[in-house]
Structure formats: structure tokens, C-alpha cells
C-alpha positions in Angstrom: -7.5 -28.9 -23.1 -7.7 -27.4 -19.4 -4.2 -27.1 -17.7 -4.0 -28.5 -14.2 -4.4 -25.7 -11.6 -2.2 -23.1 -11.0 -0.5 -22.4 -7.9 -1.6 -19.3 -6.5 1.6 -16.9 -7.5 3.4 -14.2 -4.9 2.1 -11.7 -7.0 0.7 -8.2 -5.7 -0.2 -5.1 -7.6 1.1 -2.1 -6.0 -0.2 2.3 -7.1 1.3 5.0 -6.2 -1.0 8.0 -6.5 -0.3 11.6 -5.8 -1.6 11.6 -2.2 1.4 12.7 0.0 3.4 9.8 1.4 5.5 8.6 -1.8 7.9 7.1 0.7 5.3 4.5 2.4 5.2 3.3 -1.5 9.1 3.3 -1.8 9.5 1.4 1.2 6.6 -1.5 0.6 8.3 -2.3 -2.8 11.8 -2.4 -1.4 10.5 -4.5 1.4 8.4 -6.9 -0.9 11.5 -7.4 -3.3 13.4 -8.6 -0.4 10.6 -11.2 0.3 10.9 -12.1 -3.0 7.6 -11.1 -4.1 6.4 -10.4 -7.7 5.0 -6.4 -7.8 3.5 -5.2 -10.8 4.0 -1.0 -10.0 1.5 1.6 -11.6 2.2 5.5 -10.5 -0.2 7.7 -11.8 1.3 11.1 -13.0 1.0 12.9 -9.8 2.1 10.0 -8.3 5.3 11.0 -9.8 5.0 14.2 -9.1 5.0 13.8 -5.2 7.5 11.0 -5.2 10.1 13.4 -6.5 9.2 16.3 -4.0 8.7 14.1 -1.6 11.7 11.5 -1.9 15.3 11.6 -2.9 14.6 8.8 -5.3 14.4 9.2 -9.0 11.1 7.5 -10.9 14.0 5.3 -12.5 15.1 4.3 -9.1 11.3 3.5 -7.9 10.6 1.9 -11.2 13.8 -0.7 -11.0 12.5 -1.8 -7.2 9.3 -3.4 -8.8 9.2 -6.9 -10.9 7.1 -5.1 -13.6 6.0 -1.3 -14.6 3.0 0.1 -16.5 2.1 3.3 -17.9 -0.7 4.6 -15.6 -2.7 5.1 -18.7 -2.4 1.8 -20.7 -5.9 0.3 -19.7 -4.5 -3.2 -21.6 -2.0 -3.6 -19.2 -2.0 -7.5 -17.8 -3.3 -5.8 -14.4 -6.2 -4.7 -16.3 -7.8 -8.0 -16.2 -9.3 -10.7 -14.4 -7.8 -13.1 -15.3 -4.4 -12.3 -14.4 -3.9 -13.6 -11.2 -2.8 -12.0 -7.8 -2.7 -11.8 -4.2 -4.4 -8.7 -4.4 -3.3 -4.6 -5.1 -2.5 -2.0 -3.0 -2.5 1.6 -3.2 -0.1 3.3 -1.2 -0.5 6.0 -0.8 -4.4 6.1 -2.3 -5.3 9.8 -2.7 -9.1 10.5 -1.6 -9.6 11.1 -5.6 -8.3 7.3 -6.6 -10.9 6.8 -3.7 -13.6 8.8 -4.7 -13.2 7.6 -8.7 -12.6 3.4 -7.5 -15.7 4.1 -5.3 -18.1 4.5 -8.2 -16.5 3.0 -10.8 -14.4 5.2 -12.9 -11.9 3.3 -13.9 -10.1 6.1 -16.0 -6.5 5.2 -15.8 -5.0 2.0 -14.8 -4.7 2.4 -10.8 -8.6 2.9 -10.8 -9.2 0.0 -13.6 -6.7 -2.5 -11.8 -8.7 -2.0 -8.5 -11.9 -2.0 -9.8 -10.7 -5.8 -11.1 -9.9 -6.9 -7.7 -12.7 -5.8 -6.3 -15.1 -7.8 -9.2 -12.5 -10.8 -8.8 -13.0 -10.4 -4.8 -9.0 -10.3 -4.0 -8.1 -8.2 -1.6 -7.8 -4.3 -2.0 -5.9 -2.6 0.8 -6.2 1.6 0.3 -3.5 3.4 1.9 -5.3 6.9 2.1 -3.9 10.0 3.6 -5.5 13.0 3.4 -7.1 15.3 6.7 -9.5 16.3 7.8 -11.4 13.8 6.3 -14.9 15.7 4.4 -18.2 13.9 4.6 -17.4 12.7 0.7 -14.7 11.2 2.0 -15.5 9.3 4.2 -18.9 8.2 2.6 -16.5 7.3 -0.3 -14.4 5.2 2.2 -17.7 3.5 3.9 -18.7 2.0 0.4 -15.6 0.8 -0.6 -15.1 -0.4 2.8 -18.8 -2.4 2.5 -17.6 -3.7 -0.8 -14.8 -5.2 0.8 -11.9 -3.2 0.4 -9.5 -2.4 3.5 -9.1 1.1 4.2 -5.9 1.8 5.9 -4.1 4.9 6.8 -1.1 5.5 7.6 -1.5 6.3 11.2 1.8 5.6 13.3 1.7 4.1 16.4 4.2 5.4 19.1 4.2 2.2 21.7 6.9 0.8 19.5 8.6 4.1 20.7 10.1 5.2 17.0 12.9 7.2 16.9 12.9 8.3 13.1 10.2 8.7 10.0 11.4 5.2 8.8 11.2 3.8 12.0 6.7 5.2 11.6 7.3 4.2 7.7 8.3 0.6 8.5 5.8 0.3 11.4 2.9 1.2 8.6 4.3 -1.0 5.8 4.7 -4.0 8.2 1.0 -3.7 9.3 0.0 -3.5 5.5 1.6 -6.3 4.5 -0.5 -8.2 7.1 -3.0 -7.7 4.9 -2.0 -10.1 2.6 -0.3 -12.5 4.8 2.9 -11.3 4.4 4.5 -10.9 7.6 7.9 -9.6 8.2 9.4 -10.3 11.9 10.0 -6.8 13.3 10.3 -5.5 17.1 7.5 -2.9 16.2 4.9 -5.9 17.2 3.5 -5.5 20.1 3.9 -8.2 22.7 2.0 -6.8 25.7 4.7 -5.7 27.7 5.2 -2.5 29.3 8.3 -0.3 30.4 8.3 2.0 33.4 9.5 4.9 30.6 12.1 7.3 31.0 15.2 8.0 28.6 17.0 4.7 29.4 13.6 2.5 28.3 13.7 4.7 25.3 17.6 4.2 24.7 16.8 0.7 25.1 14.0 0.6 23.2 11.7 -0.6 25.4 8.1 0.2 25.7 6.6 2.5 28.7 3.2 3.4 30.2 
């Protein structure tokens, strides 16, 4: 017997790979466990490696943030399949490997596997990538995936918002993400089409300048 439809759950998978910029990764879970959302985390074992250079957080720490954690290796994971149902995964950050590997198919861990899924099940894929310069593999690996309907995002700040600290950029890129996947969290880093006349007391203020 067929069950009713299901409600479409507040589910999103989020990878960490071992691209520099653990900390955009630490700060999108903390943010979507405030929105109550349901994250399914994946860090692949440079993943780890960079969060703990990178961060002051412990893998425990990072691992306690997310609703549930998988072994970047077990293939069988729930995330592995179609049929488990999401809003969509992200990968943040997405190394220009995970890239080149989700680009053509080798799905070799779980991270690769889980977004070649959401790419066959056309949900949304959102690819934080950071690397630079960009090679022309990279960014031929980027075009496909981009024509095959993932998002490529990097994390590229934007200073109208005037930020004052690397959370302050961190937030600003984690907020846009989120967009993605039409989660929106009200922030004053949106831009509203206003312009300051600058100088230290717009910036003290924090209002925006020409």
C-alpha cells in the first residue's frame, strides 16, 4: 500500500572537504541548527585535517553541531541514495578535487557519491569552492557542473556591507548560501540600495559609503 505524500523535510546535506575555509563550514551548520534545520554532515579526511589547522574547534565539536554524521567512506550511508529525501547538499568548502571527481562521476567516497545523487535526483547542489588562481581544469570542471545544474559559489566577500572582522565576511558568505535553498536569515549585510557619504563615523556606524 502507497503512504500518502510526504511533506518535503528541512533536511540539507552539508561536506566539508579539505579545501581551505573549514570555518565557512563551521558557521553554516551552527547557523542551520539555530533555524532548526536537519544536516546530515560528511567531512572527508582532509576535511579534518584543515578544520583543525584552520579552526579552534575539535572534529567532536563540529560533529555535535550537525543532526547526523557519516564516515566520509561509508558509500551506504542514507545520503547515498535517492531516495532519501532533501532540500539539497552543499559543499562548503568544495575543494577543486571534490570538483574535479563530482564532475565526471567518481563518486569514491561519500561527499562525491552524495552529490552525484542530487545531481541525478535534480535537487539542488551548491559548491563552495575556494582555490586561486583558478587553472583551465578548473574552471572547465566548474562549467560542466555548472551546465548540469549545480551552483558554483565562492566564497568571495563583499565589502559594501563594510565588515569589520573574518566572521563579519564568514556570515556575509553563509547568508548568501543559504539563499540557495531558500533559507534566509534577516541580517544587515543585505543590501538595500543605500549609500553613505564614507568616512570613519559611516564606518563606526556601520553605514554604507561610495
Amino acid at each position: 500500500m502507497i503512504r500518502s505524500a510526504m511533506e518535503e523535510p528541512r533536511r540539507l546535506i552539508v561536506g566539508i572537504t579539505g579545501a581551505s575555509g573549514a570555518i565557512f563550514g563551521v558557521r553554516l551548520l551552527q547557523v542551520l541548527q539555530k533555524e532548526g534545520v536537519e544536516t546530515h554532515l560528511a567531512i572527508s579526511r582532509w576535511g579534518v585535517r584543515t578544520l583543525l589547522h584552520e579552526t579552534p574547534y575539535t572534529l567532536e565539536q563540529v560533529q555535535k553541531m550537525a543532526s547526523k554524521v557519516y564516515a566520509s567512506q561509508d558509500e551506504g550511508a542514507a545520503i547515498s541514495s535517492g531516495s532519501f529525501l532533501t532540500q539539497g547538499m552543499v559543499l562548503c568548502p568544495c575543494s577543486v578535487r571534490s570538483a574535479a571527481a563530482i564532475a565526471h562521476g567518481h563518486g569514491d567516497n561519500l561527499l562525491h557519491r552524495a552529490a552525484d545523487v542530487i545531481l541525478k535526483e535534480r535537487r539542488k547542489l551548491v559548491l563552495v569552492v575556494r582555490e586561486t588562481p583558478l587553472s583551465d581544469i578548473h574552471l572547465e570542471n566548474m562549467l560542466k557542473l555548472s551546465r548540469i545544474g549545480a551552483v558554483i559559489f565562492p566564497p568571495v566577500p563583499a565589502f559594501y556591507s563594510l565588515p569589520q572582522t573574518i566572521d563579519d565576511i564568514v556570515d556575509q558568505t553563509v547568508i548568501r548560501v543559504l539563499d540557495q535553498f531558500g533559507i534566509h536569515v534577516g541580517s544587515h549585510t543585505r543590501w538595500e540600495g543605500n549609500l553613505s557619504t564614507g568616512g570613519n563615523a559611516d564606518r563606526k556606524s556601520g553605514k554604507r559609503r561610495k
